[in-house]
N, C-alpha and C positions, 0 to 999 in steps of 0.2 A: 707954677712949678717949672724947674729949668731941668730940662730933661735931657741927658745926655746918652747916647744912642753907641753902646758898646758891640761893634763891630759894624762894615758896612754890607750886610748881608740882604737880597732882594726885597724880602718883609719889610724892610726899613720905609721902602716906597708908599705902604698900606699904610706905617703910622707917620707920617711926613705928611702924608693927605690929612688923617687924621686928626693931626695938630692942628691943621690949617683950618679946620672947622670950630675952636674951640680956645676960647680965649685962656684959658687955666694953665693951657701947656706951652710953653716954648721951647724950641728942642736947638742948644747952645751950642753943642759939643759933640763932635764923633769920633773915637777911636777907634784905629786900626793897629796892626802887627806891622804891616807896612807903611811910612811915616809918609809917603808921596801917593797912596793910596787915597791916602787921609785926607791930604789936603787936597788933592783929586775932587774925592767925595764931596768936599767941606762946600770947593768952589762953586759944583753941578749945582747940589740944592741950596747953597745960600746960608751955611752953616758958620756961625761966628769963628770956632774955634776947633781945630783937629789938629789930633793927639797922635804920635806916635807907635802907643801902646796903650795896653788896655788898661798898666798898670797907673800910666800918666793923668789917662782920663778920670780913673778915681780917685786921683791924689788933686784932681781940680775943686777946689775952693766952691767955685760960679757956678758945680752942678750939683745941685739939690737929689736927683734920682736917675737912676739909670733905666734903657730896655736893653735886655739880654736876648739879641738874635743869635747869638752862635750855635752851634750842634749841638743835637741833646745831650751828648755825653760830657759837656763843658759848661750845662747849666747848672750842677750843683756846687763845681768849685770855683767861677767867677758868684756867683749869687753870694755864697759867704763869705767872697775876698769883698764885695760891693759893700756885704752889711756891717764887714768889719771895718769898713771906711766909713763910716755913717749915712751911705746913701739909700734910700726907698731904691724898691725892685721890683718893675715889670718884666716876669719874665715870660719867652714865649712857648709854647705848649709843645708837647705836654712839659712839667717841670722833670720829671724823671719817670722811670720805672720800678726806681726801689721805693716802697715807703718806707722804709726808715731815712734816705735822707729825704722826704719830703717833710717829716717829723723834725729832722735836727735843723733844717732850714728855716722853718716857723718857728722852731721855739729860739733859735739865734736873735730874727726876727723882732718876738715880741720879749725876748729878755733886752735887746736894746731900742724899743719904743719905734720903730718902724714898721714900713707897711711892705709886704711883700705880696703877691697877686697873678697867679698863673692867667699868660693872654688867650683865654678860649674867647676870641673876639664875638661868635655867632650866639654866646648867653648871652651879650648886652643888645644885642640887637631888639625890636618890639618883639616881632614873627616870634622869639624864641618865651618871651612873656605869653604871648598869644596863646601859643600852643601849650604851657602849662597851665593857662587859668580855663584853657577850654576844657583839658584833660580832667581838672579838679571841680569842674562843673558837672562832669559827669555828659558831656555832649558824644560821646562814643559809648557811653555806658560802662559796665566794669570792663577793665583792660583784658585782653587776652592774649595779645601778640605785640610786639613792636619790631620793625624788622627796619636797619639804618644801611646805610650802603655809601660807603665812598670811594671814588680810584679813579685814578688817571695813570696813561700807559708812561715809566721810567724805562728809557732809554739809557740813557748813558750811566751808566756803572759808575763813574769815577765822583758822582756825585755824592755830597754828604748822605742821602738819603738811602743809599746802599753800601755806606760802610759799619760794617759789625761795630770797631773799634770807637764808635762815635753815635754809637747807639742809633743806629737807621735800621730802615725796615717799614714794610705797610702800616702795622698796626700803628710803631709808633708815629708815624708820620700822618697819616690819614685815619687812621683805625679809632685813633685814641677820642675823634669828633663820634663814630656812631658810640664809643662803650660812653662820653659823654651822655649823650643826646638818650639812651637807655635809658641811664640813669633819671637824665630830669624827670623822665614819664612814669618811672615805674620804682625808682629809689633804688634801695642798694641788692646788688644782687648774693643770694645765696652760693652757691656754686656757677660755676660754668666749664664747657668745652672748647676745644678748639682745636682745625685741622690748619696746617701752612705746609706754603709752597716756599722750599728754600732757593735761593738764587745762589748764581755761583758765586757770587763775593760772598755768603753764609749769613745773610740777612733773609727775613719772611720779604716774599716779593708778593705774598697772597697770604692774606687769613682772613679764617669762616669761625666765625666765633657762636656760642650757643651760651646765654646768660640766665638762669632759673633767679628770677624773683618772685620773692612771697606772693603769697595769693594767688600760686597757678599762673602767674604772668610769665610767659617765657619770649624773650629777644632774640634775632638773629642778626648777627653784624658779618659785612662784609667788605674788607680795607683790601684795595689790590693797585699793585704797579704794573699790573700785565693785562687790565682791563681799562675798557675805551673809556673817556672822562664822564662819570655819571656822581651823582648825589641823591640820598631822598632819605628822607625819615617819614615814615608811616606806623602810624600807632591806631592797633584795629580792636575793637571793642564788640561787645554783643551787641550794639546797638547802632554800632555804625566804625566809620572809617575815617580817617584822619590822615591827610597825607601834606606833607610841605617837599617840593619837587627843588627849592631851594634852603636848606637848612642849614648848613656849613657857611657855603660864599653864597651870602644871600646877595649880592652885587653880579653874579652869575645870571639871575633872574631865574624865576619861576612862580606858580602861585599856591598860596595855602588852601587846599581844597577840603571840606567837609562833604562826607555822603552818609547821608543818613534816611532813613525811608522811602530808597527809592530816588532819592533826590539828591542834588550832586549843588554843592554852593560856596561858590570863590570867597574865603573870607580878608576881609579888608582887614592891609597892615600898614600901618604907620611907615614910609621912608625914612630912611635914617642913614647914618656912616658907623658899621659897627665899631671903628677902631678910634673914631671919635669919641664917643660914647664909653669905651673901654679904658681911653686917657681921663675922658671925665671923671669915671668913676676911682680910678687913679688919685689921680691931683685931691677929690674931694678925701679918699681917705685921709692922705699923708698933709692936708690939713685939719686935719681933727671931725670930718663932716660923720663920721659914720664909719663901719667898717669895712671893706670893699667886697664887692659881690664874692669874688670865689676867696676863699681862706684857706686855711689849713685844711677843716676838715674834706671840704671838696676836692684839693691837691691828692694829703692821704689815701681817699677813697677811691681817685682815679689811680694813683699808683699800685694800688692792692689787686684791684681788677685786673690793669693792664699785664702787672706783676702773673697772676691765676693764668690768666689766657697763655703765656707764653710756658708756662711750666705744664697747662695741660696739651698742649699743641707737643711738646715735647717726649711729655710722657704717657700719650694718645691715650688720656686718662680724666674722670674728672675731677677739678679740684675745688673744694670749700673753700668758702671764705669765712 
């Protein structure tokens, strides 16, 4: 696959590594807004060809597919200006907040025979296999709790990740890995709560999320820019306890701990490069291998959720799904 890399945004760095483990992808092409940006960018990593604009990039012949780093609120109309060029679409997480256009995206998608593929890089990871075939073992017993946590402290305001008009904000930026990582464990949630802290640029710079799924399972997630850099997904059961102290950036390092009777045991996981693994799984769809891990319906259902929390955080209410 010849992958061409639609903006030169930090993440670019993760899947650049990524490529470089994995023979399926080569990444040909970068466009920018800025044309000496470009070929800036092009020179550092060794990139054959850079574009002026973003619109050049997709009007290039020699790119097969694109990954979409820009700001969330610019990933649902490059995604459809990509698939109306005929290119496959990695794009990076979440894909939006609304689900309808996560709907109209997909179905663009597969009304013209492409693959489209939101990057939650830490579901291709092993760890994240790991942790759902322990959970569907039944190695914690029936679920009761899952409680996800991600944040690192934002400073600087001026960054994408604190502007309203480009969709920033804790949940969407980090939030949207725990209502993720919920879900894998305990499927889709019926209602949920939720309280934010607004920042003065009018983004959540903190949200506490409360997620009721069936079967008496209830989640607690917590995304924040004003707390020190932690992560952990812990899924607790009648029967024991399940914790991964690196779940998100498994490259962070930590290890996936079981405690069960008393007894406390590091369970072994596969090393890997999530975002290698995340192009594999890429490339293999948009060769006909299969369909790609996250699809539509897992986009939709992250959008609906993430969609609930912000409307109940609003209207200090809670909201069904």
């Amino acid at each position: 696959m010849r992958l061409g890399l639609l903006s030169t945004a930090n993440i670019n760095r993760q899947i650049l590594a990524g490529a470089a483990g994995t023979s399926r992808v080569d990444v040909v092409a970068v466009g920018s807004r800025d044309e000496a940006k470009a070929q800036a960018y092009a020179r550092e990593h060794g990139i054959a060809t850079a574009h002026g604009s973003y619109e050049a990039l997709l009007e290039d012949a020699d790119v097969d597919a694109v990954y979409i780093s820009l700001p969330n609120g610019m990933h649902h109309e490059w995604t459809l200006r990509a698939l109306e060029a005929g290119k496959h679409v990695l794009c990076e997480k979440p894909y939006t907040r609304h689900p309808a256009e996560a709907e109209e995206a997909f179905g663009a998608a597969e009304t013209a025979g492409l693959v489209l593929t939101e990057a939650f890089m830490y579901r291709h990871h092993p760890q994240t296999a790991t942790i759902e075939r322990l959970v569907r073992e039944g190695a914690v017993g029936r679920i009761r709790t899952v409680k996800a946590v991600f944040s690192f402290p934002l400073t600087d305001l001026t960054n994408v990740r604190a502007l309203p008009e480009l969709d920033g904000g804790a949940l969407m930026d980090v939030g949207c890995y725990c209502v993720s990582g919920s879900r894998v464990v305990a499927g889709e949630p019926v209602s949920v709560l939720a309280e934010q802290v607004v920042g003065e640029t009018g983004v959540d710079m903190a949200l506490y999320g409360t997620l009721r799924f069936p079967n008496d399972v209830v989640a607690q997630i917590e995304a924040s820019f004003v707390a020190p850099e932690r992560q952990s997904l812990e899924v607790v059961g009648d029967g024991g306890v399940l914790r991964a102290f690196a779940p998100w950036r498994v490259d962070w390092g930590g290890d996936l701990v079981l405690e069960r009777d008393g007894a406390s045991e590091v369970v072994a996981v596969e090393e890997a490069n999530s975002y290698t693994l995340e192009l594999d799984d890429f490339a293999g769809a948009a060769e006909g291998d299969g369909n790609p891990l996250l699809g539509r319906a897992d986009a939709v259902a992250q959008a609906r959720v993430i969609d609930a929390l912000y409307r109940a955080a609003g209207e200090h209410a809670a909201v069904a799904l």
